[in-house]
Biopython code that builds the backbone (N, CA, C, O; Angstrom):
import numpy as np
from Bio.PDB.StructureBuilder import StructureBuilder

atoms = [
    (1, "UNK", "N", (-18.979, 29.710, 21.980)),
    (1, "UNK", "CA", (-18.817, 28.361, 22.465)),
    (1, "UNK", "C", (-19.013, 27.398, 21.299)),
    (1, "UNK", "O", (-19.818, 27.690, 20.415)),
    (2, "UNK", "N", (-18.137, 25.979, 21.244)),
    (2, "UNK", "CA", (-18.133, 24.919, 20.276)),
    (2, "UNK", "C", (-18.414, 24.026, 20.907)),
    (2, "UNK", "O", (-18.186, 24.024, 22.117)),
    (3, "UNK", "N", (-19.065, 22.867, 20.201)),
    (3, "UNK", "CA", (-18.906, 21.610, 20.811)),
    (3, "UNK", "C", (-17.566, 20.916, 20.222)),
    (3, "UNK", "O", (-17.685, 20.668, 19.022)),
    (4, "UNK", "N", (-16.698, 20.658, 20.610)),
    (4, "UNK", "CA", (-15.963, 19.629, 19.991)),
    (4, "UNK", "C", (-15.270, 18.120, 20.070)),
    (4, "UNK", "O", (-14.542, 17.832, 21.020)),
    (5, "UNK", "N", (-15.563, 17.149, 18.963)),
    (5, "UNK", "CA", (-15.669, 15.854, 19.645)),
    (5, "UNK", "C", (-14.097, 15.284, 19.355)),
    (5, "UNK", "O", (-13.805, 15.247, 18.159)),
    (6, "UNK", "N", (-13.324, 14.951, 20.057)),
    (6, "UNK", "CA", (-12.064, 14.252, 20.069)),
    (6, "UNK", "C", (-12.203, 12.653, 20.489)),
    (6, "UNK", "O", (-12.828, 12.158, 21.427)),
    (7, "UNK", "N", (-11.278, 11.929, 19.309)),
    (7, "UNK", "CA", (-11.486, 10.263, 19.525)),
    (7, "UNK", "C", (-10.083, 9.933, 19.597)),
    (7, "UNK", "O", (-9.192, 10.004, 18.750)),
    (8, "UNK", "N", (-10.089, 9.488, 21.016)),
    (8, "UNK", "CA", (-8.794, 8.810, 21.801)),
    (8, "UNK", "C", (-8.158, 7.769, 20.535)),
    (8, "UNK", "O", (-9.064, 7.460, 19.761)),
    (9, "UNK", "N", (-7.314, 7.391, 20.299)),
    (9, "UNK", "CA", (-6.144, 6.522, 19.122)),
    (9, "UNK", "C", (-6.398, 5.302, 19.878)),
    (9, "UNK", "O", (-7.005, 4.325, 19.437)),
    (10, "UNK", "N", (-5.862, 5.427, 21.124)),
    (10, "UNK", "CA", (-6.226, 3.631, 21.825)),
    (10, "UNK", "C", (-7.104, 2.917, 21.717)),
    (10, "UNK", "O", (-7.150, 1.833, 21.136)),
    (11, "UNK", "N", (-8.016, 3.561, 22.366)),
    (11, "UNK", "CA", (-9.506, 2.765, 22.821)),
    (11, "UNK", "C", (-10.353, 3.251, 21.757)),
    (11, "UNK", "O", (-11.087, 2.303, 21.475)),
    (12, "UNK", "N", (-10.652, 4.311, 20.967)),
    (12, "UNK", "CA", (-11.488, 4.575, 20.024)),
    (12, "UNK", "C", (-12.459, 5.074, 20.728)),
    (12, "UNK", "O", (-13.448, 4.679, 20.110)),
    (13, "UNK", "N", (-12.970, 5.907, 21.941)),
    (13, "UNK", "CA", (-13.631, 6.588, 22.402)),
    (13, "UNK", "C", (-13.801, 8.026, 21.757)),
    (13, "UNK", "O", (-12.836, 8.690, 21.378)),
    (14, "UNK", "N", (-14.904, 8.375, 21.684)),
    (14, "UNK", "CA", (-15.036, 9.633, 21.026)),
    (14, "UNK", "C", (-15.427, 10.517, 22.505)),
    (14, "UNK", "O", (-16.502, 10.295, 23.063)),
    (15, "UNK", "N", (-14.714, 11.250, 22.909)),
    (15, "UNK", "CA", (-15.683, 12.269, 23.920)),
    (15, "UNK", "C", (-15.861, 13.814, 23.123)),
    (15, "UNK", "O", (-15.398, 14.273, 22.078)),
    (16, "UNK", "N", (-16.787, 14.356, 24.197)),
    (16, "UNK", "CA", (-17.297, 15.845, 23.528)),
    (16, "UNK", "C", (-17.002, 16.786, 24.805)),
    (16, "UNK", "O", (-17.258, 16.656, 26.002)),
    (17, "UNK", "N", (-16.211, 18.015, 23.884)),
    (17, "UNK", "CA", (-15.864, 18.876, 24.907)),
    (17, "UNK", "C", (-16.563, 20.269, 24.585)),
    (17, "UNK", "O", (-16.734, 20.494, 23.387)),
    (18, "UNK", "N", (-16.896, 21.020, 25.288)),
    (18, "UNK", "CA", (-17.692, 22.638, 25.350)),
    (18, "UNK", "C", (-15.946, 23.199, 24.662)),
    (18, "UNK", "O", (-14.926, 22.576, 24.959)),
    (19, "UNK", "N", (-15.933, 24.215, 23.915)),
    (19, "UNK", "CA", (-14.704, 24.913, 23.990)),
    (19, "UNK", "C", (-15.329, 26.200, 23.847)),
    (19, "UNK", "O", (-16.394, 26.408, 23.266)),
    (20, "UNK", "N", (-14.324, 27.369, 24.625)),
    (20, "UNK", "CA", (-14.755, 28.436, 24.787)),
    (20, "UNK", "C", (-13.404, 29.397, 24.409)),
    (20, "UNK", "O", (-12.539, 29.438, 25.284)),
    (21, "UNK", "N", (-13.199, 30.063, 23.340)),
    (21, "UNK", "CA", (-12.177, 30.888, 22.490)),
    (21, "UNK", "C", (-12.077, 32.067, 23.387)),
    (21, "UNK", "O", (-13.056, 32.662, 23.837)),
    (22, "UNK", "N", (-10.221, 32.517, 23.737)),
    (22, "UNK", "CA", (-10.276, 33.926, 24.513)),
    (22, "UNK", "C", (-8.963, 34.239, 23.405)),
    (22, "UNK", "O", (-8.227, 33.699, 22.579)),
    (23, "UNK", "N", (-9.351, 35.811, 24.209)),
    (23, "UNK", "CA", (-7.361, 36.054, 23.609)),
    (23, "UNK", "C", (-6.554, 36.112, 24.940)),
    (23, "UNK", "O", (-6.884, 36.630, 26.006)),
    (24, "UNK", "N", (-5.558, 35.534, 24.649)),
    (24, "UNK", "CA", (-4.404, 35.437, 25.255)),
    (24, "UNK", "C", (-3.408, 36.970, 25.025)),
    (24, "UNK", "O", (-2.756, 37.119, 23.991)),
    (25, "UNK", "N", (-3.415, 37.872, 25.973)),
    (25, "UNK", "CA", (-3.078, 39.059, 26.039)),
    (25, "UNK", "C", (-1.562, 39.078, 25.966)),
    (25, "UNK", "O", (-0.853, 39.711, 25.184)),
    (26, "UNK", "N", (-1.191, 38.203, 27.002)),
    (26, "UNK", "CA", (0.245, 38.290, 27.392)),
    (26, "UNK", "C", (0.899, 37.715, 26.158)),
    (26, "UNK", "O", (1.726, 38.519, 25.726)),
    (27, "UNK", "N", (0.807, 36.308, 25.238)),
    (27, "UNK", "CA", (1.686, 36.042, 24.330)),
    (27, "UNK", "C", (0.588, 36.371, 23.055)),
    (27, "UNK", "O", (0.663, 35.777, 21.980)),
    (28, "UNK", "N", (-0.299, 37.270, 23.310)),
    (28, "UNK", "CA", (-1.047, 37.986, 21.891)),
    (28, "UNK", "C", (-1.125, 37.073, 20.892)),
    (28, "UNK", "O", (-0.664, 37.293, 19.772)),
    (29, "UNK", "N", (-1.903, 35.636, 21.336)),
    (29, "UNK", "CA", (-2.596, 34.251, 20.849)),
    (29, "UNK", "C", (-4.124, 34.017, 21.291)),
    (29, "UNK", "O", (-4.618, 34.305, 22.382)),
    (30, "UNK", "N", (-4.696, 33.481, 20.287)),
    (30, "UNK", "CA", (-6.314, 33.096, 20.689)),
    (30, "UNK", "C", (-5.959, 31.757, 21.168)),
    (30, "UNK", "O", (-5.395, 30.934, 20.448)),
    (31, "UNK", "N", (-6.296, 31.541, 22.398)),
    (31, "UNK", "CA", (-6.523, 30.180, 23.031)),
    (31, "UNK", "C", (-7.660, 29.935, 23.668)),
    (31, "UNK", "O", (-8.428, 30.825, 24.033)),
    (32, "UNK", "N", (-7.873, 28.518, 23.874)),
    (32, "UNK", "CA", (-8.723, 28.055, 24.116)),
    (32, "UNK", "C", (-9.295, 27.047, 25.627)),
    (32, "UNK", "O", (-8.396, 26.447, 26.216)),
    (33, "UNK", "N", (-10.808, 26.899, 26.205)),
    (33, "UNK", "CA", (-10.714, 26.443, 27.579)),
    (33, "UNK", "C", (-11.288, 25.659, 26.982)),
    (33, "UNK", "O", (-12.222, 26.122, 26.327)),
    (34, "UNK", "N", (-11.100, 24.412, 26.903)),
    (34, "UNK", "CA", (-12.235, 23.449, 26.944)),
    (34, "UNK", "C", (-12.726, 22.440, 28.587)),
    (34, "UNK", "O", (-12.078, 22.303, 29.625)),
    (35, "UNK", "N", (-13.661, 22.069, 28.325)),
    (35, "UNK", "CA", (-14.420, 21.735, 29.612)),
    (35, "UNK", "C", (-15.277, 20.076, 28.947)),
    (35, "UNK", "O", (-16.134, 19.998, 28.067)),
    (36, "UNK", "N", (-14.596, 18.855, 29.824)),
    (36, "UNK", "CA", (-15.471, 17.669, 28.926)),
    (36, "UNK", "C", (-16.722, 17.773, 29.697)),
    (36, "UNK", "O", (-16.909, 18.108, 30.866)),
    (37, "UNK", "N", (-17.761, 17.303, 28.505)),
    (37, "UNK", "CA", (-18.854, 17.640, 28.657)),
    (37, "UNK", "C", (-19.886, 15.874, 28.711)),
    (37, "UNK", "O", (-21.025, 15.636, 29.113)),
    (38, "UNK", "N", (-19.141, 15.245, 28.289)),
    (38, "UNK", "CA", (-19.328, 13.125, 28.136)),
    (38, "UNK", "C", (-18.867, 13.146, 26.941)),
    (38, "UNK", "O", (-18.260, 14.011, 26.309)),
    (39, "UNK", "N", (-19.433, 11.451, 26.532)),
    (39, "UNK", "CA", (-18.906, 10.708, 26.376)),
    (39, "UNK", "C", (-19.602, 10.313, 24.735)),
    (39, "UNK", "O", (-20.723, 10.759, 24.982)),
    (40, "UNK", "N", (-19.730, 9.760, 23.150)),
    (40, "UNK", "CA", (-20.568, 9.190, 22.249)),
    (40, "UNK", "C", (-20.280, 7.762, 22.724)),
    (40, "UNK", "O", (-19.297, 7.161, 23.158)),
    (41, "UNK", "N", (-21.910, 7.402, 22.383)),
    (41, "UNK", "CA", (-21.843, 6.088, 22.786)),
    (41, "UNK", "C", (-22.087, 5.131, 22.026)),
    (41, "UNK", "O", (-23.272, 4.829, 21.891)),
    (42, "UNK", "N", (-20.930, 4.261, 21.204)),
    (42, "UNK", "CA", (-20.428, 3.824, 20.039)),
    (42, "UNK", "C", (-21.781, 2.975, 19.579)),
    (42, "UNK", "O", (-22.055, 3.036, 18.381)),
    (43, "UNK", "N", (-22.554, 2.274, 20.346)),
    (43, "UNK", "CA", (-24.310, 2.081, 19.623)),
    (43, "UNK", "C", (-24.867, 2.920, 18.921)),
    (43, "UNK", "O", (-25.048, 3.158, 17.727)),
    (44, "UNK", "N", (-25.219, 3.521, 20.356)),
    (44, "UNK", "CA", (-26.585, 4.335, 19.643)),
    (44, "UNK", "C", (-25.802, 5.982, 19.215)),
    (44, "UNK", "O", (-26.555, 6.956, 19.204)),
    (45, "UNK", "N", (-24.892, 6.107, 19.014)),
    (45, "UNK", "CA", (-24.595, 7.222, 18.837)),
    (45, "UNK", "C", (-24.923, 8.680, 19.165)),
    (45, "UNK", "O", (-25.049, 9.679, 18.457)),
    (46, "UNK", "N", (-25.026, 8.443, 20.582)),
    (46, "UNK", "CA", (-25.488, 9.498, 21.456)),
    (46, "UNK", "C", (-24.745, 9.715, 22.563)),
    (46, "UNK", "O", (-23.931, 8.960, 23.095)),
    (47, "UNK", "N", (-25.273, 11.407, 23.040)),
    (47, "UNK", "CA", (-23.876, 11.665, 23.907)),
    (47, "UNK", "C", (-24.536, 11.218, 25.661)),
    (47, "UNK", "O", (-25.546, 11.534, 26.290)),
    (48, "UNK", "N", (-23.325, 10.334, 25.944)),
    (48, "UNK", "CA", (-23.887, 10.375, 27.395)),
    (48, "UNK", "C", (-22.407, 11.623, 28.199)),
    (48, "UNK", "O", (-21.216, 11.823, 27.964)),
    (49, "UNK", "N", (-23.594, 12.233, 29.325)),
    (49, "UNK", "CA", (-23.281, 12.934, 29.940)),
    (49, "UNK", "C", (-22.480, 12.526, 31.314)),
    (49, "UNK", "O", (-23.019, 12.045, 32.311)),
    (50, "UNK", "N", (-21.177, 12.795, 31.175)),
    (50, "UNK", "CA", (-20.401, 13.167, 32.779)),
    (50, "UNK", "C", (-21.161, 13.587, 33.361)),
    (50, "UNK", "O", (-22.110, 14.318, 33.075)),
    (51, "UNK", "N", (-20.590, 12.877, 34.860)),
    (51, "UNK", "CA", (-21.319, 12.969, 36.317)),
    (51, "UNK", "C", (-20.854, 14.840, 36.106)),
    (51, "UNK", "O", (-20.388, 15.356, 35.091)),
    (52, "UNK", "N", (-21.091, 15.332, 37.069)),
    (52, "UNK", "CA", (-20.723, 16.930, 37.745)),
    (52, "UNK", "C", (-19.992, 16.916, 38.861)),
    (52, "UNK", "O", (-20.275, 16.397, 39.941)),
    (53, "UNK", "N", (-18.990, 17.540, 38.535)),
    (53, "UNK", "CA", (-18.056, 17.607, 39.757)),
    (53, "UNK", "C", (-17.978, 18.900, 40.161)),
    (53, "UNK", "O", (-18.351, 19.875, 39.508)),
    (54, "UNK", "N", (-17.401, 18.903, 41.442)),
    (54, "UNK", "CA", (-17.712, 19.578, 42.178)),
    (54, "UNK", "C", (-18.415, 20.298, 43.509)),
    (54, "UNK", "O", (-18.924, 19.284, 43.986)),
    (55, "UNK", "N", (-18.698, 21.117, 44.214)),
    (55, "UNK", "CA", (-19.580, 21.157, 45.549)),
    (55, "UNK", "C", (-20.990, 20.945, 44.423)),
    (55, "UNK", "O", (-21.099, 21.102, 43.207)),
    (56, "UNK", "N", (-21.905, 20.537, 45.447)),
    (56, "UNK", "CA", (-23.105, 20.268, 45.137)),
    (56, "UNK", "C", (-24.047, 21.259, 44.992)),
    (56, "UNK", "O", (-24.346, 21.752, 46.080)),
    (57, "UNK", "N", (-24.407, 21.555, 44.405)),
    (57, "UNK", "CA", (-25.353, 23.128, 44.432)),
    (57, "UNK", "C", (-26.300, 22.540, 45.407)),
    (57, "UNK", "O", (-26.454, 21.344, 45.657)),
    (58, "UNK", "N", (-27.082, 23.846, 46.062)),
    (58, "UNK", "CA", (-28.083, 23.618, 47.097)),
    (58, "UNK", "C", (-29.741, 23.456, 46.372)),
    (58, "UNK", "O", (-30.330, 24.026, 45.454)),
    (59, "UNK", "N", (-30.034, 22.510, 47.210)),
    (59, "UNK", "CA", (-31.818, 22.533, 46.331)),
    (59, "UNK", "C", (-32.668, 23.560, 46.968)),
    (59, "UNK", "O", (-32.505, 24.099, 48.062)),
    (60, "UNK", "N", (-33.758, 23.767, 45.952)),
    (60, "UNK", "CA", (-33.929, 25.019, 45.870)),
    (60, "UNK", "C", (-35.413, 24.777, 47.130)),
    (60, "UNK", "O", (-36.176, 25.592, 47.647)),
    (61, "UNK", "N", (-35.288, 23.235, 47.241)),
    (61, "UNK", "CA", (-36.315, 22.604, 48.466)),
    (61, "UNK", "C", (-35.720, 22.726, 49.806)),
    (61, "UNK", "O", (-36.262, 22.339, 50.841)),
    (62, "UNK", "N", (-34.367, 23.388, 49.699)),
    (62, "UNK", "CA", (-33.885, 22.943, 51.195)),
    (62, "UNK", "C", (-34.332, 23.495, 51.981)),
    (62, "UNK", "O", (-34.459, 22.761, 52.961)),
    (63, "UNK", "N", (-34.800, 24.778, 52.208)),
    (63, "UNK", "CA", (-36.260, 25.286, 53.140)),
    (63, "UNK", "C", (-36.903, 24.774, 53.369)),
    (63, "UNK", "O", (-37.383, 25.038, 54.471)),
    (64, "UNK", "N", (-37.602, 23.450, 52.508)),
    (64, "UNK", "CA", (-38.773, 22.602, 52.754)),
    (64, "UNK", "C", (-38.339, 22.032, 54.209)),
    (64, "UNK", "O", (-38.994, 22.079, 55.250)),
    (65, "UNK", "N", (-37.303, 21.589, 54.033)),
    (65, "UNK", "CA", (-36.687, 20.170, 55.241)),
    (65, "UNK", "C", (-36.776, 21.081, 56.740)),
    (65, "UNK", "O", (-36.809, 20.665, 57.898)),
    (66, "UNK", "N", (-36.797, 22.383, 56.241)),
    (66, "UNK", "CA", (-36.192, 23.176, 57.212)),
    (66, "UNK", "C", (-37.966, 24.083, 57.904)),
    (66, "UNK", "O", (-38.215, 24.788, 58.881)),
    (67, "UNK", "N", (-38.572, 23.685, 57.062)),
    (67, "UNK", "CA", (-40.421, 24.104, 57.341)),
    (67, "UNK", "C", (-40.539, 22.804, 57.877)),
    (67, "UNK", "O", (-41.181, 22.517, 58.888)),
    (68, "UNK", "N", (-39.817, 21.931, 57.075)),
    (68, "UNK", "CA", (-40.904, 20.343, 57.623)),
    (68, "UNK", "C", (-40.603, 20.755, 59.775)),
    (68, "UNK", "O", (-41.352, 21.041, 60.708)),
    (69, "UNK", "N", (-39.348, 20.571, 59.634)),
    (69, "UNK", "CA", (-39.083, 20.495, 60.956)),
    (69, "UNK", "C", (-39.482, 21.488, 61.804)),
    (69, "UNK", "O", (-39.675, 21.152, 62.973)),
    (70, "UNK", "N", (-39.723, 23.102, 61.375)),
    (70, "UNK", "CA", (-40.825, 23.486, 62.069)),
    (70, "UNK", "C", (-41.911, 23.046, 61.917)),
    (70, "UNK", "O", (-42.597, 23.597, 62.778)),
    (71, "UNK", "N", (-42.531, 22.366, 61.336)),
    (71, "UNK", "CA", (-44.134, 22.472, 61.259)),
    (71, "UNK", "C", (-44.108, 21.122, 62.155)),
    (71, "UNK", "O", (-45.198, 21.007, 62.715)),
    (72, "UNK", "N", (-43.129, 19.949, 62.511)),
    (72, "UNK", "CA", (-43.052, 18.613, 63.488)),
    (72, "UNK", "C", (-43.118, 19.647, 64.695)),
    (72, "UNK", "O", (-44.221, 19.847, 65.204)),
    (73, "UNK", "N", (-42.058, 20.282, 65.158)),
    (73, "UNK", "CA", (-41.907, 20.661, 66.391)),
    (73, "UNK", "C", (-43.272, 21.608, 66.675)),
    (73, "UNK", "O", (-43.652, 21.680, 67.843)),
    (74, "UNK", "N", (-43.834, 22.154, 65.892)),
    (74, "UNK", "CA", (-45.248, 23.141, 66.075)),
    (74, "UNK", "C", (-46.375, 22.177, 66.641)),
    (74, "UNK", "O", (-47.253, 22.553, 67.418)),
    (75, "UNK", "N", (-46.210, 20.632, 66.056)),
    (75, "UNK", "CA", (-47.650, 19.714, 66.000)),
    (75, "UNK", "C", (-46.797, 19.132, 67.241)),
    (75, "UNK", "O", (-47.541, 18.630, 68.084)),
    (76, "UNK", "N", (-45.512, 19.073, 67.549)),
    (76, "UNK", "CA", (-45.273, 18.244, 69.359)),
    (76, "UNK", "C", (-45.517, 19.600, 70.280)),
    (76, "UNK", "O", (-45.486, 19.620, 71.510)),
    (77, "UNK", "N", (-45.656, 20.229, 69.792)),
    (77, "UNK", "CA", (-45.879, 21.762, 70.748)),
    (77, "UNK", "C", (-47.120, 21.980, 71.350)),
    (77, "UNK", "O", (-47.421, 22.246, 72.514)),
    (78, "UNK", "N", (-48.024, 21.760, 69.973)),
    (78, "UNK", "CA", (-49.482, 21.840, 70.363)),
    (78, "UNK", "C", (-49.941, 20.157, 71.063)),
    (78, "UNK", "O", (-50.930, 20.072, 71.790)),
    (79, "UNK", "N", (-49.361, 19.313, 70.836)),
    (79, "UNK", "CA", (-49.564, 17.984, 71.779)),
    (79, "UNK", "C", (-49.349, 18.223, 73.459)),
    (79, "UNK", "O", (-49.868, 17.928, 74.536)),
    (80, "UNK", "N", (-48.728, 18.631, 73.146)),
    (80, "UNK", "CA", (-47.872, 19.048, 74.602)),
    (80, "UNK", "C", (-49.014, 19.728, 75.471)),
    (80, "UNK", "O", (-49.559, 19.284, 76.481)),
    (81, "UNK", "N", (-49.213, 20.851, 74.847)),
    (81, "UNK", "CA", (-50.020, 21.774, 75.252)),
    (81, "UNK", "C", (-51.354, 21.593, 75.558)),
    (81, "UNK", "O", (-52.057, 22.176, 76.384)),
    (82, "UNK", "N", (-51.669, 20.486, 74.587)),
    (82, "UNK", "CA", (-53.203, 20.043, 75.081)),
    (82, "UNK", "C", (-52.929, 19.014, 76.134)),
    (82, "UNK", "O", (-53.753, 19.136, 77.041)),
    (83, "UNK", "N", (-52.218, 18.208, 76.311)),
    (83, "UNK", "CA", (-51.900, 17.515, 77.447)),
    (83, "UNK", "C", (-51.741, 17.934, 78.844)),
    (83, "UNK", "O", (-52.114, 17.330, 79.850)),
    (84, "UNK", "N", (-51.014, 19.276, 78.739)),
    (84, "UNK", "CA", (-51.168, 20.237, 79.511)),
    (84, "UNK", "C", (-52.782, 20.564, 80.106)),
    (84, "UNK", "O", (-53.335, 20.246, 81.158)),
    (85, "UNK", "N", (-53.173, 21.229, 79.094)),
    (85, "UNK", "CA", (-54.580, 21.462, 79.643)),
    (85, "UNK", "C", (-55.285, 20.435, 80.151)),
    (85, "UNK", "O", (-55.746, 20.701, 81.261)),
    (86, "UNK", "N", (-55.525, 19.417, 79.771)),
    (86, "UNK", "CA", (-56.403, 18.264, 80.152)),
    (86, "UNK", "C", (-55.761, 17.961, 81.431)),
    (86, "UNK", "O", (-56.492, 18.251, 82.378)),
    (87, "UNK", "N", (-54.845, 17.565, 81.698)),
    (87, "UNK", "CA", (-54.004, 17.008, 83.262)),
    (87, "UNK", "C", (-54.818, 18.790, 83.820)),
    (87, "UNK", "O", (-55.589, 18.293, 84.641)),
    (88, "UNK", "N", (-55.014, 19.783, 83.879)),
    (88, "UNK", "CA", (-55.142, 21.297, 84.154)),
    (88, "UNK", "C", (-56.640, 20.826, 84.899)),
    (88, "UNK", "O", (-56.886, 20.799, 86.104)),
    (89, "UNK", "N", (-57.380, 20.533, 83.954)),
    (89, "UNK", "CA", (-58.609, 20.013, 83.972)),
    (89, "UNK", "C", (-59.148, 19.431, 85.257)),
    (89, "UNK", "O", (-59.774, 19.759, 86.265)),
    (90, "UNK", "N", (-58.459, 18.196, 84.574)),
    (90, "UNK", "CA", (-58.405, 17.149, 85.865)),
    (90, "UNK", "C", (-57.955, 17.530, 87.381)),
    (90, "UNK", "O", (-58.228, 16.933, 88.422)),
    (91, "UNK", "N", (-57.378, 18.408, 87.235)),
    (91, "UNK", "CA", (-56.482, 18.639, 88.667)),
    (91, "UNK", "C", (-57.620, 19.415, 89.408)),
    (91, "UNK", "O", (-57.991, 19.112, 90.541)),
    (92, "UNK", "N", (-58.227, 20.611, 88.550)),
    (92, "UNK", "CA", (-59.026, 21.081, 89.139)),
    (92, "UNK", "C", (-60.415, 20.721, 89.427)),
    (92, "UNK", "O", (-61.110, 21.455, 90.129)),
    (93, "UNK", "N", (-61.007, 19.256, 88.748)),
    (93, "UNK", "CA", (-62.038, 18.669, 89.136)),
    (93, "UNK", "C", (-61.052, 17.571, 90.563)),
    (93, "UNK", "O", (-61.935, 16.838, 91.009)),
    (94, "UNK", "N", (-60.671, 17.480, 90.780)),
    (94, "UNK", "CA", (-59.776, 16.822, 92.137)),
    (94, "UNK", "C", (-59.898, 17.943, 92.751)),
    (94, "UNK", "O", (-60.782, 17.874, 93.605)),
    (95, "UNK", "N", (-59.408, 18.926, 92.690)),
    (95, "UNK", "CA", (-59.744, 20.261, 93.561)),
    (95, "UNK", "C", (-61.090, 20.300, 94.391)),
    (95, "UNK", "O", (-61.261, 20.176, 95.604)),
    (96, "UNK", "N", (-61.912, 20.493, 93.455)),
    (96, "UNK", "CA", (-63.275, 20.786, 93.490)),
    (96, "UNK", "C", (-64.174, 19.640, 94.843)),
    (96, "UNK", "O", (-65.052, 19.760, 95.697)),
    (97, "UNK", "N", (-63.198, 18.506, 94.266)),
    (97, "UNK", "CA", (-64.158, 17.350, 94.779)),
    (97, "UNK", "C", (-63.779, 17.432, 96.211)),
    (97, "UNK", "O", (-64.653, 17.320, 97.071)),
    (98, "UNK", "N", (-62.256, 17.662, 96.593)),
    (98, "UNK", "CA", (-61.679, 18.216, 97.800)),
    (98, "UNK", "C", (-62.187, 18.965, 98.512)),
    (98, "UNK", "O", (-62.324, 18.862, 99.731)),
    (99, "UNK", "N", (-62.559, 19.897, 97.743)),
    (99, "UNK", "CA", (-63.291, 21.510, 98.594)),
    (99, "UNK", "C", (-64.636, 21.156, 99.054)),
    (99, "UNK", "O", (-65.145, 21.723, 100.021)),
    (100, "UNK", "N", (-65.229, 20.231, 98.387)),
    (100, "UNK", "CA", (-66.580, 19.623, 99.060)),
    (100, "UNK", "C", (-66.767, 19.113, 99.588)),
    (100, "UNK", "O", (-67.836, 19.112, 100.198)),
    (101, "UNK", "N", (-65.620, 18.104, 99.766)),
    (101, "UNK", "CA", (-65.197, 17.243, 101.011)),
    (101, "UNK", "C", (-65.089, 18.052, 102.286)),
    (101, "UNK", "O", (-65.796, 17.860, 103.275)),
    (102, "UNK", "N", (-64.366, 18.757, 102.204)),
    (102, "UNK", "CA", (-63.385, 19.586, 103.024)),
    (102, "UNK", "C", (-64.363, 20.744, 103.861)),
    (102, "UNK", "O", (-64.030, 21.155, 104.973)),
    (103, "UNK", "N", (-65.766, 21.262, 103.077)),
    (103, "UNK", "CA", (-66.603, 21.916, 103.252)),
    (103, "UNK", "C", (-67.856, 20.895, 104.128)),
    (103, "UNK", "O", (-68.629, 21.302, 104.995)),
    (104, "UNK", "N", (-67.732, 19.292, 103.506)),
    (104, "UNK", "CA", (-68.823, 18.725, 104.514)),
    (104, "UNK", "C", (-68.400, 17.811, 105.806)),
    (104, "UNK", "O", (-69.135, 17.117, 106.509)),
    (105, "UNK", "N", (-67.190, 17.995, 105.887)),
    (105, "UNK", "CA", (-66.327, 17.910, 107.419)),
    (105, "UNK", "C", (-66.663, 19.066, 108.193)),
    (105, "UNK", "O", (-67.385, 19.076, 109.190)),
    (106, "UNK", "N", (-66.104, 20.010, 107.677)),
    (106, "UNK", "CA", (-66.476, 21.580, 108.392)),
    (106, "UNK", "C", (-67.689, 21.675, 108.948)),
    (106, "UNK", "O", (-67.838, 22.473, 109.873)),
    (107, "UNK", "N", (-68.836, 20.845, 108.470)),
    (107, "UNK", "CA", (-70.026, 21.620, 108.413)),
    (107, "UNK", "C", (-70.421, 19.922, 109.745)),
    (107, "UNK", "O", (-71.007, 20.065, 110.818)),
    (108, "UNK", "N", (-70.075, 19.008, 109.391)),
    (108, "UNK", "CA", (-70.329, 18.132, 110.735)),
    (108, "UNK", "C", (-69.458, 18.277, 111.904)),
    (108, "UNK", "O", (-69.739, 17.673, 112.939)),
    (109, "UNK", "N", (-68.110, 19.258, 111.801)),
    (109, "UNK", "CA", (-67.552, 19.469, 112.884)),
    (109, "UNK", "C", (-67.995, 20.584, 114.060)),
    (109, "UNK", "O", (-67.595, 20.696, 115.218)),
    (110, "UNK", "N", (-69.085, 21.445, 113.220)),
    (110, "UNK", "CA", (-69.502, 22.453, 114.112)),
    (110, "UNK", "C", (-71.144, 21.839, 114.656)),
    (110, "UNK", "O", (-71.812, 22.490, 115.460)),
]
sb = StructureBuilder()
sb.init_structure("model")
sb.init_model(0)
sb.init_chain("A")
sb.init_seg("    ")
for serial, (resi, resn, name, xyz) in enumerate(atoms, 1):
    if name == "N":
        sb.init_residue(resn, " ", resi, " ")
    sb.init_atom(name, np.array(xyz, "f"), 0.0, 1.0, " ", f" {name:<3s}", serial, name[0])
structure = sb.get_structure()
């Protein structure tokens, strides 16, 4: 691999390209791929870098997003659940208070 820098005649832009040397089998010639790589930047004389094209590679966090949202639905799960119990609670101290009721009727009806 080369770096190589080509400067446009018009505008006087210098860009920098990766080149990568093969042989060419079929017309039995060394040719070449180049790939632009940015841009020199006629100040400071440094290379700025082209965006990336192409699909987006995946981050290597995207599991995170995908834990976050189990670990939300785990903490509305366990909300739930204690809400559950407590209304559980309650129902059966209403029970209770019923059955004593219900036991000191019985006991003035006989």
């Amino acid at each position: 691999m080369a770096i190589i820098k080509r400067t446009t005649k018009t505008i006087g832009i210098i860009y920098v390209y990766e080149s990568k040397s093969y042989w060419d089998s079929e017309k039995e010639q060394a040719r070449s791929k180049r790939n632009l790589i940015g841009k020199i930047d006629p100040e400071t004389g440094k290379m700025i870098p082209n965006g990336k094209k192409g699909p987006q590679k995946k981050k290597e966090n995207g599991s995170s997003t995908a834990e976050e949202r189990l670990l939300a639905e785990l903490a509305r799960v366990k909300k739930e659940n204690m809400d559950q119990h407590m209304l559980i609670v309650d129902l059966q101290k209403k029970i209770e208070a019923l059955n004593n009721q219900n036991s000191k009727l019985a006991i003035l009806e006989s």
